[in-house]
C-alpha positions in Angstrom: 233.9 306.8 259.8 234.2 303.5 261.2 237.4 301.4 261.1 237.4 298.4 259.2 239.8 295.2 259.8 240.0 291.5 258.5 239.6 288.8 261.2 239.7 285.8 258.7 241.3 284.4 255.4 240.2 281.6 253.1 241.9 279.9 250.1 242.3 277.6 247.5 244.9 278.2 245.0 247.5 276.3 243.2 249.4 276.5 246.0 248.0 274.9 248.5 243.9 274.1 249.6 243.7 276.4 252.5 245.6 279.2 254.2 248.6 277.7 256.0 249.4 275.6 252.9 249.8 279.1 250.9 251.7 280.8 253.2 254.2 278.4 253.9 254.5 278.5 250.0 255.1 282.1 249.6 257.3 281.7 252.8 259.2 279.6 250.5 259.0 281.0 247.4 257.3 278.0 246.0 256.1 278.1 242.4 252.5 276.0 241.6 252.8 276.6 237.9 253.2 273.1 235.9 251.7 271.2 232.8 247.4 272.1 232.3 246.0 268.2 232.5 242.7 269.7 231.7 240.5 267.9 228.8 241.9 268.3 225.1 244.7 270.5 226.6 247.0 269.2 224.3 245.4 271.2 221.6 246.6 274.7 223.0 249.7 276.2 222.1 250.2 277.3 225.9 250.1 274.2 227.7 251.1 275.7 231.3 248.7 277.2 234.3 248.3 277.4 237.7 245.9 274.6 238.3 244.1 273.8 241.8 245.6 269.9 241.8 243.6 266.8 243.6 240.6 268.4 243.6 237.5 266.1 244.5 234.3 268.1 245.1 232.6 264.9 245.7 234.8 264.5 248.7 233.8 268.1 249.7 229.9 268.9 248.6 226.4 266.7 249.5 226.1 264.9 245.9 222.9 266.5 246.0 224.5 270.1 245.9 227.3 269.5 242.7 224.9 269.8 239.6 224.4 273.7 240.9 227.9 274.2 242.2 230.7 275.5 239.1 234.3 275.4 240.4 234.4 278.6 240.7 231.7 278.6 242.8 232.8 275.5 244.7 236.4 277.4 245.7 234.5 280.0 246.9 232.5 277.7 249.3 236.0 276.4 250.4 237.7 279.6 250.8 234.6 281.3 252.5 234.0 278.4 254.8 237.8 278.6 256.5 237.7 282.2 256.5 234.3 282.3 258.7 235.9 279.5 260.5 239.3 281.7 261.2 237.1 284.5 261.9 234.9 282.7 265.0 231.5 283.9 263.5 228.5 282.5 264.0 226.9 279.8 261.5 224.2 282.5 260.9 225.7 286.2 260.7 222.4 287.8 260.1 221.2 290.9 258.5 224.1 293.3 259.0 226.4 290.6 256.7 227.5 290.1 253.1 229.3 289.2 250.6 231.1 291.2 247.4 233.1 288.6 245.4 235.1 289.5 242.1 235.1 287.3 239.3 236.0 287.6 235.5 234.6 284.6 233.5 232.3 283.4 236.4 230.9 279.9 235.5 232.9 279.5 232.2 233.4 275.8 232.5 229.8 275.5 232.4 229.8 277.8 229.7 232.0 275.4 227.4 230.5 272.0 228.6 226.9 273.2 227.7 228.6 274.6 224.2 230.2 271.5 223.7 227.2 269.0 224.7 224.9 271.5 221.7 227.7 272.4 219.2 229.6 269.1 219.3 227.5 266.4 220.6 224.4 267.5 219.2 222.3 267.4 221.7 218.9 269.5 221.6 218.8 270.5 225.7 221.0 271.2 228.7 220.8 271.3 232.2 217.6 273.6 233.7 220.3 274.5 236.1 223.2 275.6 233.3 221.9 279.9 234.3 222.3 279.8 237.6 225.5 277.4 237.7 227.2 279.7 235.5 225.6 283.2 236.4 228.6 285.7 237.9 226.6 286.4 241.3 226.5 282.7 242.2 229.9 282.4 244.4 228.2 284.8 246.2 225.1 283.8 246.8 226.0 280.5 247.6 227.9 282.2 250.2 225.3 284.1 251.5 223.0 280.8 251.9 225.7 279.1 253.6 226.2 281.4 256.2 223.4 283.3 256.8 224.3 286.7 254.8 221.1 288.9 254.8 222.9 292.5 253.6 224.4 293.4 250.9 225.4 290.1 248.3 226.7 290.9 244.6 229.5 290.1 242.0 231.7 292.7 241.2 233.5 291.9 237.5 236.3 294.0 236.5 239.0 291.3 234.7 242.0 291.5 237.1 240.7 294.2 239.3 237.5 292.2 240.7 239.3 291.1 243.7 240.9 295.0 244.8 237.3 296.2 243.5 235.1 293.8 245.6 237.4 294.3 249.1 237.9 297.7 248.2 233.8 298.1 248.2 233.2 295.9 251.1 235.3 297.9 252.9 233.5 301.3 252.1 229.8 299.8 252.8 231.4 298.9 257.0 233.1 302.2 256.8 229.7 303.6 255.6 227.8 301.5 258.8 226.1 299.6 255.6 227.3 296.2 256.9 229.1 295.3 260.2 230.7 292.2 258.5 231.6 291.7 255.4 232.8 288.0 252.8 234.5 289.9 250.4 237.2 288.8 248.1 237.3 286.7 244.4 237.3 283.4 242.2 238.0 282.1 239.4 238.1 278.9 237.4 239.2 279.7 233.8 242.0 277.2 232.9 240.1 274.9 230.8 240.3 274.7 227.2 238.2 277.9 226.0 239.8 280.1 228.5 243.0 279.5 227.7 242.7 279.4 223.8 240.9 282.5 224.2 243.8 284.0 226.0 246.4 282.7 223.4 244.6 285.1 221.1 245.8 288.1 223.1 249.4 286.7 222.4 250.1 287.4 226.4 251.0 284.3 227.3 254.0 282.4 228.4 255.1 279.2 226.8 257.6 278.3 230.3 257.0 280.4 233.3 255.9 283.7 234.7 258.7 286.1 235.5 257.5 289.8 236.6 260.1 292.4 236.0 262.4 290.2 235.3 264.6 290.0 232.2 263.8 287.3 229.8 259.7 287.4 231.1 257.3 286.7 228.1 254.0 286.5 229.6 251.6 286.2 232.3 250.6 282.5 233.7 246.9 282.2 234.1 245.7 280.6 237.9 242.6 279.2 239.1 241.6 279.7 243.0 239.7 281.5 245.1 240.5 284.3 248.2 237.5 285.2 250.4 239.0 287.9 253.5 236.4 288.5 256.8 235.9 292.3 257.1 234.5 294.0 259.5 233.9 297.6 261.6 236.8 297.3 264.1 234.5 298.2 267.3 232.2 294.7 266.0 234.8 292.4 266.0 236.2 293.8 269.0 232.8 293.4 270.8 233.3 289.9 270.5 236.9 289.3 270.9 238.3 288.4 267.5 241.8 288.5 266.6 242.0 291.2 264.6 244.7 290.8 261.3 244.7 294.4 260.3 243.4 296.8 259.2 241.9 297.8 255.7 243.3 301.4 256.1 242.4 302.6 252.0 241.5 301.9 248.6 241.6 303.5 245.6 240.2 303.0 242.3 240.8 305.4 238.6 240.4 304.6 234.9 243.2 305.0 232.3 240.5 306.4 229.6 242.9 305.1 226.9 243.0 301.9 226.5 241.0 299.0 226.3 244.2 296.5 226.7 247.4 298.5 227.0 248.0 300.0 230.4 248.6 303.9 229.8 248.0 307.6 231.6 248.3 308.0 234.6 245.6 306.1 235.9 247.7 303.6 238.0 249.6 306.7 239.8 246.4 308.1 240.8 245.1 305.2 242.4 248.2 304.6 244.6 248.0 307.7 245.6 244.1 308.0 246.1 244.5 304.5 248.6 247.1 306.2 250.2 244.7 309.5 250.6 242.2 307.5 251.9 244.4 305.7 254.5 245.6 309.3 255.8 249.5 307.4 254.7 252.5 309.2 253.3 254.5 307.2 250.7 257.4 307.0 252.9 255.1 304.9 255.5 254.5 301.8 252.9 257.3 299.2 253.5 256.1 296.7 250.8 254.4 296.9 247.8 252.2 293.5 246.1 252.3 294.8 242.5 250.0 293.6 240.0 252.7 292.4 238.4 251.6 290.1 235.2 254.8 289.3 233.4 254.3 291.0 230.6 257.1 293.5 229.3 254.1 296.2 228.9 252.6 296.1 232.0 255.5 295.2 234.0 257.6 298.5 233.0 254.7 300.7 233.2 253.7 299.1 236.5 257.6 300.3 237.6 257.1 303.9 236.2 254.2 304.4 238.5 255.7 303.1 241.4 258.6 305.6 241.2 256.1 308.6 240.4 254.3 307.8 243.4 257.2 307.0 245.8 260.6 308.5 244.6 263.8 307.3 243.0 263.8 304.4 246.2 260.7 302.8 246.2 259.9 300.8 249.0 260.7 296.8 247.8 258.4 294.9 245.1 257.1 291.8 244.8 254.8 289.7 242.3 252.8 286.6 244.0 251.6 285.9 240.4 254.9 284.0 239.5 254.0 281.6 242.5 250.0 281.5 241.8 249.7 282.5 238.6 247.4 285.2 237.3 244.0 284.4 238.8 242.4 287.2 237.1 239.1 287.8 239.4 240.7 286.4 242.2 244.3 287.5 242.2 243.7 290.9 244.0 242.2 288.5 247.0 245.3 286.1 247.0 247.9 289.0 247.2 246.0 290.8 250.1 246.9 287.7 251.6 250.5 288.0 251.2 250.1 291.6 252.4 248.7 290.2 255.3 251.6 288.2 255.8 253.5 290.9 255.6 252.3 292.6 258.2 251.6 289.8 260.8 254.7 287.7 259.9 257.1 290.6 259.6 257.9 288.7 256.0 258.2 290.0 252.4 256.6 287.5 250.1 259.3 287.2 246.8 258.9 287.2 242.8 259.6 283.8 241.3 261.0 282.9 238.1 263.4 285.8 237.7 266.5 285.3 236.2 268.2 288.9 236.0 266.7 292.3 237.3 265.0 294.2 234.4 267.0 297.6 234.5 264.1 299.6 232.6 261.9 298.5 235.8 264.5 299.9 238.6 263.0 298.4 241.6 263.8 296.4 244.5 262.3 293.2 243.5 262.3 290.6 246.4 263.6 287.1 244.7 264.2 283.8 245.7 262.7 283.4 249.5 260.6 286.1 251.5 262.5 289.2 253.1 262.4 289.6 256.8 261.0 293.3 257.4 259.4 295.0 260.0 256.5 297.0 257.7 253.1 298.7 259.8 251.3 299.6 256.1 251.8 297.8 253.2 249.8 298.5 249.4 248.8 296.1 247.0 247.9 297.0 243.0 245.3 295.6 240.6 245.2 297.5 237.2 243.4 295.5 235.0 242.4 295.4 231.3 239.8 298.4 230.6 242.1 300.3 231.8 240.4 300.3 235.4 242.5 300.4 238.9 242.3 299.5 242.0 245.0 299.5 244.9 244.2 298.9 248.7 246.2 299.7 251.5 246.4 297.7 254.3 247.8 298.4 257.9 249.4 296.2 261.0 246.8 295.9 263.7 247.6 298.1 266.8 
């Protein structure tokens, strides 16, 4: 089987608007959680998120282009574009490329617009272009019209395992000789005022700020942002002299079978293990793990349990990027194999904001405050999201 690596990175996130932006933030351990300034957001009972700040899509996108383009599909323009860019491919990468992006709620801002202009404005009609502005698979086929993507090109949606799920499959169609390159990665756009009151109904959220396994955490913080990572078989890339990342050594992916909401079984253990498996990796060779991390005291404990099944009484150290950008749901997975990356090429841990005292029932080294210098070659990162369904990929420092 072919081996696969990642030769480019894209982003927009609360954060920052492109990759050096983020990284300097989880460098720092900065937090982009604040106030939601979205439209009748002073209705919610949650009035924090991770929002994507100063963003003009007229400054980015022909006028022409906008009444198609969602923000979720507009950060995935962004974030694709710079990771092509990074990458050095060609403006047209031809038949043997494509694109799997995750997403949750795809288009849902044109969702509640459209509801709002029928329900509450009365209008009779919308848009002819409301289905395939909103439609899941269009991030991704935007992408694959912008640069030339004539393989493979769907949505993957599985809540906050799209990202892991969509990587994790890109990865086994170049391993497969499917694909030689590969967009692959997640977006979302749910902080306006329907997503979030539909997430106060789940009683998961926090009222002040996100603060995985820490004590004193009440909730998750949802983000909005996209992550789009440049895969492709190692010998391609090499062919043409890129710089080479690393290496997409594993994935994994299980269902709980229990639960629709609650995390449970052993579901998470098994797919930490299965990446590992599939990297040919013993637990004692992972030097950091990107957790999944939500901030909620469920997930957050049973997150730790598995951890220590899989690696011992001294698990390698823990962080969650979600207390810097938030819970991006379909994206998230693509945003933390970013910090992983960091990880690796940077020889930096990326910390856990936000927490105020160690959560004893979690027993894990949680890195706080700024990143940890470490010297890691293979690194995991977790997505276990609501459905019970897992996915964890292991990444791998470039030789």
């Amino acid at each position: 089987m072919r081996r696969v690596v990642v030769t480019g990175l894209g982003t927009v996130n609360a954060l920052a608007h492109d990759l050096p932006g983020t990284l300097a933030a989880f460098r720092d351990g900065r937090c982009g959680i604040g106030p939601l300034t979205f439209r009748e957001a002073e209705r919610l009972s949650i009035r924090i998120g991770a929002e994507v700040r100063d963003w003009r899509p007229e400054e980015r996108f022909p006028a022409k282009d906008l009444p198609l383009l969602d923000r979720v599909t507009q950060y995935a323009l962004v974030a694709g574009a710079e990771a092509v860019a990074m990458a050095g491919l060609p403006a047209a990468i031809g038949p043997r490329g494509g694109a799997i992006l995750g997403t949750a709620a795809g288009g849902i801002g044109t969702w509640e617009d459209s509801y709002r202009a029928v329900y509450a404005e009365g209008r009779n009609r919308v848009s002819p272009l409301v289905v395939p502005r909103l439609m899941h698979n269009a991030p991704a086929a935007h992408l694959s019209m912008r640069h030339g993507l004539g393989g493979p090109v769907l949505a993957v949606s599985s809540a906050c395992a799209s990202a892991n799920h969509a990587i994790g499959l890109a990865f086994q169609l170049i391993r497969a000789g499917a694909a030689e390159v590969m967009l692959a990665g997640g977006t979302e756009a749910m902080l306006c005022f329907g997503g979030v009151k539909a997430w106060e109904g789940l009683r998961v959220l926090a009222p002040d700020a996100c603060r995985p396994f820490s004590l004193g955490r009440k909730g998750l913080v949802i983000g909005d942002g996209a992550g789009v990572l440049v895969l492709e078989a190692e010998d391609h890339a090499r062919a043409r002299g890129a710089r080479i990342l690393a290496e997409v050594a594993g994935f994994g992916m299980t269902a709980d079978a229990a639960d629709i909401v609650a995390p449970g079984g052993d579901g998470a253990v098994r797919a930490m293990r299965a990446a590992l498996a599939d990297a040919g990796l013993a637990p004692e060779e992972i030097g950091y793990v990107n957790a999944h991390g939500t901030g909620t005291l469920a997930n957050d404990r049973a997150e730790a349990v598995a951890i220590r099944e899989v690696f011992g009484p001294a698990p390698p150290p823990v962080s969650s990027t979600k207390a810097m950008h938030g819970h991006a749901i379909g994206a998230t997975g693509a945003l933390e194999a970013m910090a992983c990356i960091q990880a690796l090429t940077e020889s930096l841990l990326p910390p856990t904001a936000g927490v105020l005292a160690a959560d004893p029932d979690c027993g894990l080294d949680v890195v706080v405050g700024q990143a940890r210098p470490a010297q890691v070659t293979a690194v995991l990162s977790n997505a276990f999201a609501f459905g019970g369904l897992n996915a964890v990929l292991a990444f791998r420092r470039a030789d």
